[in-house]
C-alpha positions as CSV (number, residue, x, y, z in Angstrom):
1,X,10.1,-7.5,-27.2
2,X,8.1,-6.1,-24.5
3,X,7.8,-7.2,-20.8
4,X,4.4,-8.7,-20.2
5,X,3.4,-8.0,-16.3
6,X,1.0,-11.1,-15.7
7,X,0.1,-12.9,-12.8
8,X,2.1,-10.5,-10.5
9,X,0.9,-10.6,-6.7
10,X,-2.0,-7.9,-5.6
11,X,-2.9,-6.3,-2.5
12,X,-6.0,-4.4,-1.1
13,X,-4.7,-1.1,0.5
14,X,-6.6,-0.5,3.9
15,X,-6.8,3.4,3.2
16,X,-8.2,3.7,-0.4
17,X,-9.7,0.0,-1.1
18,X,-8.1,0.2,-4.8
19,X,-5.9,-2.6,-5.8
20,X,-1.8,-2.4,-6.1
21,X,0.5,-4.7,-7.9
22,X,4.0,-5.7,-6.6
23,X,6.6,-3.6,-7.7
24,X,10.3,-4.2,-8.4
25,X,11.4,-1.9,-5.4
26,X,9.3,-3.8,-3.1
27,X,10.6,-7.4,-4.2
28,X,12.3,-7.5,-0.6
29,X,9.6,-6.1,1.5
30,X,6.4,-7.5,-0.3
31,X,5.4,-9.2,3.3
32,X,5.3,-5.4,5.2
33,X,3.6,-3.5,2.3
34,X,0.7,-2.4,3.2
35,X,-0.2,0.8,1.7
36,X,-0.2,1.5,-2.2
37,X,1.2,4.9,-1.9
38,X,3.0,7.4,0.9
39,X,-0.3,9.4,0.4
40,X,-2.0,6.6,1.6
41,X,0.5,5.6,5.0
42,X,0.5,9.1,5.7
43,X,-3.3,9.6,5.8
44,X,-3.5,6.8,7.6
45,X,-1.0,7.8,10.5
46,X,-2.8,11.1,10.2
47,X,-6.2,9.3,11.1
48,X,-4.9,7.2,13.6
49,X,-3.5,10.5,15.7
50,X,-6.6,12.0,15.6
51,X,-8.7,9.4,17.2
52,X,-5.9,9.3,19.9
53,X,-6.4,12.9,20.8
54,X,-10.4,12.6,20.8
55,X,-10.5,9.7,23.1
């Protein structure tokens, strides 16, 4: 019988705006995710550096 993945915690990531669900691999980090991917963290860091170097 299949594994029916109800009710399982959601987050808003702050790069994209789309939805992510909590994943097994995250089960002991859930409180410090904040992206839904490492495309997303890494764009992110990427924006953050270049408003340090215009201002």
């Amino acid at each position: 019988m299949a594994h029916k993945k109800v009710n399982l915690p959601q987050k808003i990531c702050p790069v994209c705006q789309r939805p992510f669900t909590w994943r097994k691999k995250w089960e002991k980090d859930w409180e410090q995710v904040i992206y839904c991917s490492e495309k997303c963290r890494r764009a992110n860091s990427r924006k953050r550096e270049s408003i340090e170097k215009t201002n």
